[in-house]
N, C-alpha and C positions, 0 to 999 in steps of 0.2 A: 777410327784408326789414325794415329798421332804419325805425321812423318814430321823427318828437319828436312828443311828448306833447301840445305845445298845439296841433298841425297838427290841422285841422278834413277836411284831403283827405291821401289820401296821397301821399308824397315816393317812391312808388313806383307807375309805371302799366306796367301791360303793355299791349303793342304790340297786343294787341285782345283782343276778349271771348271765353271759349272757344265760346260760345254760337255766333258769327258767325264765326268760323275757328277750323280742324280745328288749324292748328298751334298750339305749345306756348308761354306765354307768356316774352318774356325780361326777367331781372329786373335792375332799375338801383336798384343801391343805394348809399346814401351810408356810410362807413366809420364804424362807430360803437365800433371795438373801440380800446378803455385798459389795457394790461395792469392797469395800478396799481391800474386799480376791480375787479378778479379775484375772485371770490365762489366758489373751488374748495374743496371741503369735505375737514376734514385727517379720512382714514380708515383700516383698516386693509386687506391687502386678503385678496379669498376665496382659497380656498385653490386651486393649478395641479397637475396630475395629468398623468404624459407616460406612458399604458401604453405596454409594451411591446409588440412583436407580439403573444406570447402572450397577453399579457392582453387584445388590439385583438380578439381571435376572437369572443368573447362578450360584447356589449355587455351584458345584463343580468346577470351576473355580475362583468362589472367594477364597475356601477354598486352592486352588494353589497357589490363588496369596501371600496370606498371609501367606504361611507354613513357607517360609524362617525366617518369623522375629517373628514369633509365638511358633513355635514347638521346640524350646528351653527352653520353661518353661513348657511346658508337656498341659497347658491347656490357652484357651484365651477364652474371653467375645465379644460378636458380639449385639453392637445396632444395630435392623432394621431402616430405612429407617421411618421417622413422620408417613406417610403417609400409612404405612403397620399396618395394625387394625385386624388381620383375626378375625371374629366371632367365639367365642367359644361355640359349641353345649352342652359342660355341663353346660352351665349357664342356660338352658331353664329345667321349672319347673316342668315336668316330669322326668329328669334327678337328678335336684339338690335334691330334698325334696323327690322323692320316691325311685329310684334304690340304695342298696345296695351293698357297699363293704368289702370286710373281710381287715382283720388288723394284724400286729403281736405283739407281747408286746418285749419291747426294754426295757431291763437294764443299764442303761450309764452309771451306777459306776463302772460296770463291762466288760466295753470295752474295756479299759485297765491292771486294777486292778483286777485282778483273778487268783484262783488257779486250777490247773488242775484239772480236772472233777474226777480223782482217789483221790487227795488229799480233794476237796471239800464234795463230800459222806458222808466223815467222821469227817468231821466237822461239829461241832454242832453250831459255830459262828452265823450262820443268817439261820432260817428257810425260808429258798426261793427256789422256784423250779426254779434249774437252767440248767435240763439236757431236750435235747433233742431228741427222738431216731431217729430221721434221720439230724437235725443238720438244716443250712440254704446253701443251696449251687447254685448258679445265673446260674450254668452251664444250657444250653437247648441240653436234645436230640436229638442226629437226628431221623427221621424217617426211619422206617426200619432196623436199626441195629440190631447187629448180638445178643446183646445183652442187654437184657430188664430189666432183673433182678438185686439190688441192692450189687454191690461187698459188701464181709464181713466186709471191711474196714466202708461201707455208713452202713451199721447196727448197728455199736457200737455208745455207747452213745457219745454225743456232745453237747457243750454250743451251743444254738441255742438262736433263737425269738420262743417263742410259738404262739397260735395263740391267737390273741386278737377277741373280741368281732366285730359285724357288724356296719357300721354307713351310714348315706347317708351322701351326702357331708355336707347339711345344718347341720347336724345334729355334724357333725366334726367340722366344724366351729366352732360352740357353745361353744362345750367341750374345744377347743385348746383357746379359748377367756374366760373361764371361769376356764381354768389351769392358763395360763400366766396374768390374772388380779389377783389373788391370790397369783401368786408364786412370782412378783413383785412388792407386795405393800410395800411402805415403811413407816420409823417410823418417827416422828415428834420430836426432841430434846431429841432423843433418848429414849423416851418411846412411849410404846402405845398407839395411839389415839384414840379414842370411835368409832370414825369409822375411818376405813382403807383408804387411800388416795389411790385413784386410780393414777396407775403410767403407761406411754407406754413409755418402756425402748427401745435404739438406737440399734443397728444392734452389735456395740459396747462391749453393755453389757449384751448382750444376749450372743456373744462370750468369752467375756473374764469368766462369770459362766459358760458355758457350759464347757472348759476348764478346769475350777476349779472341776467339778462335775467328767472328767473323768482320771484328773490324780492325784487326791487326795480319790476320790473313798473312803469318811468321809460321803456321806450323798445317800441314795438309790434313787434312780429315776427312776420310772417308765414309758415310753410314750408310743404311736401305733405310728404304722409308718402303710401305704395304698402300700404297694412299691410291683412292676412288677406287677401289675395291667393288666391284657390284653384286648388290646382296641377292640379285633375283640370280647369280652363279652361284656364289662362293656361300653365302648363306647371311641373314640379319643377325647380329645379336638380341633382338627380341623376335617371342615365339607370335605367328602369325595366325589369325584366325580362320580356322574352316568349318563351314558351317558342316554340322551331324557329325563332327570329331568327338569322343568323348573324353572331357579334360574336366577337372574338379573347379569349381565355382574363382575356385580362388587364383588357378591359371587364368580361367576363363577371364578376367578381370584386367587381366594386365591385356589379353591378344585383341580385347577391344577399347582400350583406353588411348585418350586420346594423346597421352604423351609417350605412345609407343611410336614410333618414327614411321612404321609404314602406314599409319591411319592421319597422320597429323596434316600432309598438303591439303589432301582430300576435305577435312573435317566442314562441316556447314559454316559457311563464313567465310571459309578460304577463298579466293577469288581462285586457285587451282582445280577447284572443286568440280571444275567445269573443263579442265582440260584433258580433252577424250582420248591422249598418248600419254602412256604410259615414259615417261622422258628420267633416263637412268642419271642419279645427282640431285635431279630439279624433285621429280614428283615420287620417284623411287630410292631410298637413302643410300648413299654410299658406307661403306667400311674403310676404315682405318686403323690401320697395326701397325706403333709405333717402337720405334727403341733413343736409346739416348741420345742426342743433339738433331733426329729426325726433324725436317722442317715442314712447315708450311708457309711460304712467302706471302709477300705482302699480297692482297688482293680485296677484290670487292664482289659480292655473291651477282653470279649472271643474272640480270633484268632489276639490279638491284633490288633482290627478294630479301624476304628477312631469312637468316639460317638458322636451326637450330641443330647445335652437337651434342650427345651424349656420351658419356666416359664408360662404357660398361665393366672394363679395369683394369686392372693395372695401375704403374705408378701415372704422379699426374703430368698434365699440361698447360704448358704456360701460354698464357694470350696476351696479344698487343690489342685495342682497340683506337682507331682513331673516328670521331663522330663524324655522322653524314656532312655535316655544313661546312669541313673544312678539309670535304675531300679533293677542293681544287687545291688550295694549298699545303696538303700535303703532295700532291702530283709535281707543285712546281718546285719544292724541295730535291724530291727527287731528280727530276731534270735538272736543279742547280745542282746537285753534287753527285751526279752521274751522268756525265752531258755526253760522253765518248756513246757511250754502251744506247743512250735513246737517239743519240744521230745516228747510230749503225740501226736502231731495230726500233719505232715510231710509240710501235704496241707493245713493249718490252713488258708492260704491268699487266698485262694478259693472258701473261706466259708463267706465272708463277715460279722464277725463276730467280729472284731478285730480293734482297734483303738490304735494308738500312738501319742502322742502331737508332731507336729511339733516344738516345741523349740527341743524335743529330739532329733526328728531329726537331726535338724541345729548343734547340739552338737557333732552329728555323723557326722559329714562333708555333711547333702541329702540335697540339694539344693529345699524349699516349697517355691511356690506361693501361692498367695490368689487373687479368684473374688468373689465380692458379685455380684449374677444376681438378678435381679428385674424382676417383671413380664413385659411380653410383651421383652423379652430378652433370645438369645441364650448363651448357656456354648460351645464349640469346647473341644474335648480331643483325643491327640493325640495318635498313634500307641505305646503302653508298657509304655506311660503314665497311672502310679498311680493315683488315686485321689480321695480324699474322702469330707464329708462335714456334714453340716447338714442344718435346716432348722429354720427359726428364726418365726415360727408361720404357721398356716394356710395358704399352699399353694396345689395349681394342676399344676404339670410338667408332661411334657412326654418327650421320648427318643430312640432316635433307633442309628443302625452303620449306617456306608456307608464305602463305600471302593474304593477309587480312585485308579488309576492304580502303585502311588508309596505304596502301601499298597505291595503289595505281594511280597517282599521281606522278612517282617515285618512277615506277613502269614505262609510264609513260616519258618521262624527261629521260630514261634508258634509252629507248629503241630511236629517239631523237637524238641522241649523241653515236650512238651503234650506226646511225645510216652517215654520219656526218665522217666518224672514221671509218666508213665503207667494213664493218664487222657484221661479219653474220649472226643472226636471234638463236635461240632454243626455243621459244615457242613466240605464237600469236597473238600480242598485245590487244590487239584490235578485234579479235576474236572470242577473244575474252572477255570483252570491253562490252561491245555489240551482241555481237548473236548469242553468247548465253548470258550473260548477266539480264539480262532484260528483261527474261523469265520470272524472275523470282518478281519485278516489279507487278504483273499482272495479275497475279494472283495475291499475293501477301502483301508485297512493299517492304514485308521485314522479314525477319526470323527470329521471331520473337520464344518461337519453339525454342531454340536453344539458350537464349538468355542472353543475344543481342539483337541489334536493331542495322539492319546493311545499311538504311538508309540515314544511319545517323549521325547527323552534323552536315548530309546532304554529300558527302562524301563521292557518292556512286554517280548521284547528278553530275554536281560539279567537273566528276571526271568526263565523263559523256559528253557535257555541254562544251567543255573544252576542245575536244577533242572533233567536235563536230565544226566549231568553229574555224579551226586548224583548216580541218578538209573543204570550208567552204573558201576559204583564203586561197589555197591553193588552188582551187580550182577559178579564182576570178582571175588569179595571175598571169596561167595558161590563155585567158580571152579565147579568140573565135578558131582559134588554131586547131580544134581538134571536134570530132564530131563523137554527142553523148549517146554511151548505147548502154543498156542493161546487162550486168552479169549474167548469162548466162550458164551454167556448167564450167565454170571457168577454171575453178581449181577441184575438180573432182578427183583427178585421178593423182593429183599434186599439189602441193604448198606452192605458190608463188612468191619471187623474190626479185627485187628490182638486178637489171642485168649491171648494175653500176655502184650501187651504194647497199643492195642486198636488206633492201626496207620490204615488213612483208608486206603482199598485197591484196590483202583480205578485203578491204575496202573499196578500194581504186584502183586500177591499173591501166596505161598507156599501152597499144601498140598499135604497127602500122603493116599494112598490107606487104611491104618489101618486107619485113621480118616477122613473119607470122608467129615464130616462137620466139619471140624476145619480147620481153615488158619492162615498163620502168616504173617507177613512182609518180605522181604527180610534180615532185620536186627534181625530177630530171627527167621527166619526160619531153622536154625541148632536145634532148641532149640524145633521142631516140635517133631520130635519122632526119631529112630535112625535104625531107617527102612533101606535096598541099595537103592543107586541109581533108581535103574528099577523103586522102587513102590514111590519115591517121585520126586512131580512137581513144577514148577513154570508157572503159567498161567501171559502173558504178554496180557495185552488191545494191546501196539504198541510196535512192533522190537525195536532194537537200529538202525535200517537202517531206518525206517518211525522217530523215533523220531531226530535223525540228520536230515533229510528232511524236518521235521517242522524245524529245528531253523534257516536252509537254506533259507527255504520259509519270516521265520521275516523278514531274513534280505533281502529280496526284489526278492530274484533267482524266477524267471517266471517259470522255468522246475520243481524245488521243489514245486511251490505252488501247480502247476498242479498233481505232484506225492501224495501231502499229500492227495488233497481232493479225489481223485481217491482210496488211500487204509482208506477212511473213513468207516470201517466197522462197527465201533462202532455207527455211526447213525442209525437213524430210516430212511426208504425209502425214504417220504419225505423229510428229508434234507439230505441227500446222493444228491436227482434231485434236491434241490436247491442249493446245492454245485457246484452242473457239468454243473449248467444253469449260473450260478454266471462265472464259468471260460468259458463258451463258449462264455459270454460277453468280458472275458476281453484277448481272444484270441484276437480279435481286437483289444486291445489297444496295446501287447505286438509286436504283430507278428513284426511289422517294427523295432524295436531294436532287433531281433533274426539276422538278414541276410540274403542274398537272398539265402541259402541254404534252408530256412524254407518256399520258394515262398508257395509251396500247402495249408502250415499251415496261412499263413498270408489272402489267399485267402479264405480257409474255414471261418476262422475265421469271416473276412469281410462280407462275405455271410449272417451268422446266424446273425450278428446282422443288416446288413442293411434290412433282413425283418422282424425284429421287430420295427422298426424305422414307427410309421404311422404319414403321413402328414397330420395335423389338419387345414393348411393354409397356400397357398404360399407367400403369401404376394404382394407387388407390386413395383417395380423398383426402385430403385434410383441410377442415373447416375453420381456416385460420386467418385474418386478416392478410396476412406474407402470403401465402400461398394461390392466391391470384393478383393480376392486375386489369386493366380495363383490355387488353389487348390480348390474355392467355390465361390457363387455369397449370397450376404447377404440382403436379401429384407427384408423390411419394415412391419413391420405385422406379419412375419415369425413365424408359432407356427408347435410344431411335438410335439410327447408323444412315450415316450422307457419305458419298464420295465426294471427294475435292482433291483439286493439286496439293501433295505433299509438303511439308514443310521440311521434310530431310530430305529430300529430293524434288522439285521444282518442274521435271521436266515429266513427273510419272503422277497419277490419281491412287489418291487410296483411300480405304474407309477409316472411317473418324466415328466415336459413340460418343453419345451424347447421354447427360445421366443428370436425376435431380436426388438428390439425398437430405436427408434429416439431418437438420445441424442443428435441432433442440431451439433454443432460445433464439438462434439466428433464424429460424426462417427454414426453406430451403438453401442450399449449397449445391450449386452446377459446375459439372464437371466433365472435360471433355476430354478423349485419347483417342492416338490413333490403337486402330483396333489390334495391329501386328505387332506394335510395344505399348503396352496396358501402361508398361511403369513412364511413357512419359505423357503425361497429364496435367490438368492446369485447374482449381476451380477459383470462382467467384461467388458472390451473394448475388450478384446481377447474370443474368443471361448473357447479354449483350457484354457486355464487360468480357467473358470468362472465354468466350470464343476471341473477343478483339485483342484478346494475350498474345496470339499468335498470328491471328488474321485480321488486321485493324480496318479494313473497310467490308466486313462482310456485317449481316445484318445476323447478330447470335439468335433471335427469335425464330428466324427463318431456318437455320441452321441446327438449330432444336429441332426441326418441325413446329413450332406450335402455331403456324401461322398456314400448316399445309391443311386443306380441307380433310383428309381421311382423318387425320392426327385429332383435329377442331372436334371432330365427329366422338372420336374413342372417347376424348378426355371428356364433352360434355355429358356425356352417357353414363359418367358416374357421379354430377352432380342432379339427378331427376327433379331434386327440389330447389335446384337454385340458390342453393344456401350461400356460396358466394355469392354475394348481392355484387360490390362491386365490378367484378365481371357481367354478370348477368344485365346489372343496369348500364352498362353500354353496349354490351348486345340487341336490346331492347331500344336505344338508339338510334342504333343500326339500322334496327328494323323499321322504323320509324322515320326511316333518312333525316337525321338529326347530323348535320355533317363536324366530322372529327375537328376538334381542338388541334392547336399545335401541338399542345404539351401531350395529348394525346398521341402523337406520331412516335415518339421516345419511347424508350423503355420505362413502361411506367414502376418498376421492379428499382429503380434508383430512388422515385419519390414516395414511394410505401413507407409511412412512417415518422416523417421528415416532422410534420407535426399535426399527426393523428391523433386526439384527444382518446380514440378508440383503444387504444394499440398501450399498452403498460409504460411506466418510464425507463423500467430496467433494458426493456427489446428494444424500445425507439433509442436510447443511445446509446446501446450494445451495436446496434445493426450500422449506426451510423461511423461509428468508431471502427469498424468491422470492415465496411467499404474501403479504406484505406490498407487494412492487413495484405501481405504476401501472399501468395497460394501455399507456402510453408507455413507460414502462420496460421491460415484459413484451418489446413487439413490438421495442425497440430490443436486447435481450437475446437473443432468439430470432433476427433477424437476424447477430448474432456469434456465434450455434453453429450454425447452421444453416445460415448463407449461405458464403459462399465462402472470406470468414478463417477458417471451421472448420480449426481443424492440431492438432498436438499440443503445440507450442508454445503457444497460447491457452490448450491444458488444463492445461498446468502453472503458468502463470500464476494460474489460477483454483483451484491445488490450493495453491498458495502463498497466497492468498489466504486461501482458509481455513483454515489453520496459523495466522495470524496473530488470525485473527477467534478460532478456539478458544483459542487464549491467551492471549486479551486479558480480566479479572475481568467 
């Protein structure tokens, strides 16, 4: 809503007060838009990504693939895939035409252009209420914390949004089509026409006025902005899955895809994955219902997570991005051309209340991008990535974080600057860090299941090891001042938060017999009271002896792993026994790289898992060089089912099959899934290989069964005569106490073939070539000899084939 500057009332009234009627206000505006005064900032813009299907599968691996060449301009634009439609449930007409939502009243003259809230009071310049006593601040609570109540600092007054009137969405619509046809009309040969020409002004010249309005700050503008909107009230724009609903295949698709927003923190990989509150914003997406010159100020995502928005539509929105590395100098621009406004309020850029023209920026050396996203279009923004924007009309976005495993670095240099300006967290760094990420190292080390690796580039270490470092520093600092006691139940019933700087205290915490409830951090735990020694403590969750033993355990030590989950006291019972169940699986895998010093331990080991190993089917013969090794016989049919730690969940056991299949010319092909989703599966030409896809230190042999005595039993019972020799004659061996070979210890299912005079030319370099294929290539390969194009014809093809490959230098 356009006012002039020396109007003492505004040149805009709504038809009543929201106070005194439920309906929505309508807005009359006078047309205040000049191309010629255009104040559009010349930029470059971020960079546009169109995965493809394949790449649409796995949102956190897309977002990997493209960090390198994206996360240099702080924010990128992500087209989906034609093909990707998800239904929007706010479009259906119980939603759109009757649920309401609240709003706040946005002043954009004054997003840039304003005086401090002590200086404005007393001016009499423009009657407009522009104080607000709690301000606007995007930060979320955690739950539980130690404290509830509003520091003095959140009590004094602050420029804020007020709160604007209710709308349903139709109803916004209206209004933002009934502002921007008004505030865009223009004039015919420079006077007024009898009637007003309707105008739909470009993406263009919405931005270049919207620029002009807030760094010339000559004409008052009023809008609503719908913004952090929570979808577990008001509702998601995509439809959310519930398990025994019945929806057609093709719903179904989108309510579990991972770039629906409410599955994306969660997804495996996300370091969120692990945070057991449900946190409105961070783990749960917000909504946002926008209209023309709506803002969002400049800002950086809380814990510096990465964000990702989606446009579900309307018209679109424009972004500012500034990259992570030059988010200190974009801070001290702002504090050079805003010095009044940060000496009155410290954490001004907290508050989301604050807007700077990126020319100024540019002026200051800060390096801005620009994307306009359109509906049906993702925004990315990366770790201490700035980035603000607005909205060029009537639209509904939503938004949440996620947090991939190079986040916590980022994380962590967060919650170190959050205690240094005494601001309070959304969630627990160190809790996340520690007690569950740790998980996934004992059992897996990866998650190869979904088609990354946590531990890769050592990323998860790195973070840990640092971060332990930190805590041991801290604690020499302190010296003899304080007496070490073990956590006890210390935050059960609560999140603990330093009484001073509000650092959480999942790890460490200070306190002293004179103030039984109050704690601090290690880094101001001097600053607790000045009590002796005797009556002040430091409560540790884990020693400095268990936390070097976790970073031992990252880096791969079998004995460290063993020790960490053994002093897991901070679990619950249950996962304590899924901890200890987790390692007496993988006592079998390790035991034969300890040494025959560890004989007892290799055999225990052996033991517990070969009677969880049930044989679901032995399958039936084949008399074929591939089909055994010196260590197992591999039949045909061959199916068994193990329990193990999850690979989509880390903290729960689930059964896993185990399968040998006929891939024709290759041999055997093993293949393994978990039993509750068949479709996600993995195979190999190797045993051992086709399990370590997912589980890199378990032993695939064991994990087949073919190494459990029942299993040993079924399968030799269908060779009576021995026809695989080479099995047989190291069974014979055996019996003979003929002690194994090294090469014998391996999966001999690698060296079958290698150069077997026995074995044909076409198999031995089919098989060998074959080793190297995908599990997508494998199964698409295994279907061509095995499925129904099987002829003779294919096989001469593929003998031709390799005549050429052996001839080739």
């Amino acid at each position: 809503m356009a006012m002039e500057v020396d109007s003492e009332k505004r040149s805009i009234k709504r038809d009543s007060s929201p106070e005194l009627d439920s309906s929505p206000p309508s807005p009359k505006v006078s047309p205040k838009w000049n191309p010629s005064e255009a104040c559009r900032p010349s930029l470059d813009d971020a960079p546009i990504f169109y995965p493809t299907n394949e790449d649409f599968e796995d949102p956190l691996a897309y977002i990997e693939k493209l960090r390198s060449r994206a996360e240099s301009f702080g924010i990128c634009r992500i087209v989906p895939p034609v093909a990707w439609t998800p239904p929007c449930p706010l479009k259906e007409k119980h939603i759109w035409e009757k649920s309401k939502f609240p709003t706040r009243v946005q002043l954009i003259d004054l997003l840039q252009n304003r005086e401090p809230i002590k200086k404005s009071t007393n001016s009499k310049k423009r009657k407009r209420r522009i104080i607000s006593k709690t301000g606007y601040s995007r930060r979320r609570r955690r739950r539980d914390s130690d404290c509830d109540a509003d520091s003095p600092q959140d009590a004094e007054e602050k420029f804020g949004f007020e709160t604007g009137p209710d709308f349903t969405l139709e109803e916004f619509q209206k209004y933002d089509e009934d502002f921007k046809g008004s505030y865009f009309q223009v004039e015919d040969d420079g006077t007024r026409a009898s009637e007003n020409k309707k105008f739909k002004p470009k993406v263009k010249d919405i931005e270049g006025e919207y620029w002009r309005i807030v760094e010339q700050g000559t004409d008052e503008v009023e809008v609503y902005y719908g913004a952090d909107l929570e979808t577990k009230k008001f509702g998601s724009g995509f439809l959310k899955h519930s398990p025994g609903s019945a929806k057609s295949l093709e719903v179904e698709q989108y309510t579990k895809s991972g770039w629906n927003l409410n599955n994306l923190s969660r997804l495996p990989g996300s370091v969120l994955a692990f945070e057991s509150c449900d946190i409105s914003g961070v783990i749960v997406p917000w909504l946002y219902v926008g209209m023309c010159f709506s803002t969002f100020c400049w800002h950086v995502e809380d814990h510096h997570l990465y964000s990702l928005n989606y446009l579900h539509t309307g018209d679109p929105k424009v972004w500012y991005g500034i990259p992570g590395d030059h988010a200190a100098s974009f801070e001290n621009a702002l504090k050079k051309r805003l010095p009044d406004l940060f000496e009155e309020q410290p954490d001004l850029l907290h508050h989301l209340v604050t807007q700077l023209s990126p020319s100024i920026l540019k002026e200051e050396g800060v390096p801005v991008y620009r994307a306009v996203q359109r509906s049906g279009e993702f925004i990315l923004t990366f770790p201490k990535a700035y980035h603000s924007g607005f909205n060029c009309g009537f639209n509904c976005a939503e938004a949440v974080n996620v947090a991939p495993v190079d986040w916590l670095v980022h994380g962590q240099n967060a919650v170190e600057g959050y205690s240094k300006q005494q601001r309070k967290t959304s969630l627990s760094h160190d809790k996340l860090l520690l007690e569950q990420l740790w998980k996934l190292s004992v059992p897996s080390r990866s998650w190869q299941f979904q088609g990354r690796r946590l531990l890769e580039d050592g990323l998860l270490t790195k973070a840990v090891k640092r971060r332990v470092e930190m805590e041991e520093e801290r604690l020499s600092e302190l010296g003899d001042g304080f007496t070490l006691l073990k956590m006890e139940g210390f935050d059960i019933k609560r999140e603990r938060e330093c009484f001073l700087c509000f650092y959480d205290l999942h790890m460490s915490a200070a306190s002293c017999k004179c103030s039984p409830n109050r704690f601090a951090c290690l880094t101001h735990a001097k600053n607790l009271c000045s009590c002796g020694s005797e009556e002040r403590f430091v409560h540790l969750r884990y020693t400095l002896v268990e936390l070097r033993s976790l970073v031992r355990a990252l880096e791969g030590d079998p004995d460290a792993i063993e020790a960490w989950a053994q002093n897991g006291r901070g679990q619950s019972p249950l996962q304590h026994q899924r901890a200890k169940e987790a390692l007496d699986l993988k006592d079998a895998s390790c035991s034969k790289s300890r040494g025959s010093s560890k004989t007892h331990q290799q055999d225990a080991g052996t033991t517990r898992l070969c009677q969880s190993v049930e044989l679901l089917k032995s399958g039936s013969l084949v008399v074929k060089k591939t089909w055994c090794s010196k260590q197992a016989i591999y039949s045909k049919g061959f199916k068994s089912r193990v329990k193990f730690v999850s690979v989509l969940d880390p903290t729960k056991l689930t059964n896993y099959i185990s399968e040998v299949l006929d891939a024709g010319l290759l041999g055997p092909l093993f293949r393994v899934s978990l039993e509750e989703y068949p479709s996600e599966n993995f195979s190999n030409v190797s045993a051992e290989k086709c399990w370590q896809m997912h589980l890199d230190s378990v032993n695939g042999l064991d994990m087949f069964g073919f190494l459990s005595p029942h299993v040993i039993q079924a399968l030799e019972a269908l060779d009576p005569k021995h026809l695989l020799e080479e099995y047989w004659n190291q069974r014979t061996a055996e019996v003979a106490g003929v002690e194994l070979t090294e090469g014998g210890e391996k999966d001999d299912t690698e060296k079958v073939g290698a150069s077997d005079p026995s074995m044909d030319r076409d198999t031995r370099l089919l098989r060998g070539l074959l080793k190297k294929a995908t599990p997508e290539e494998l199964a698409m390969m295994h279907g061509l000899l095995c499925g129904e194009t099987r002829n003779t014809e294919l096989q001469d093809e593929l003998s031709s084939l390799v005549d050429k490959m052996e001839r080739s230098p």
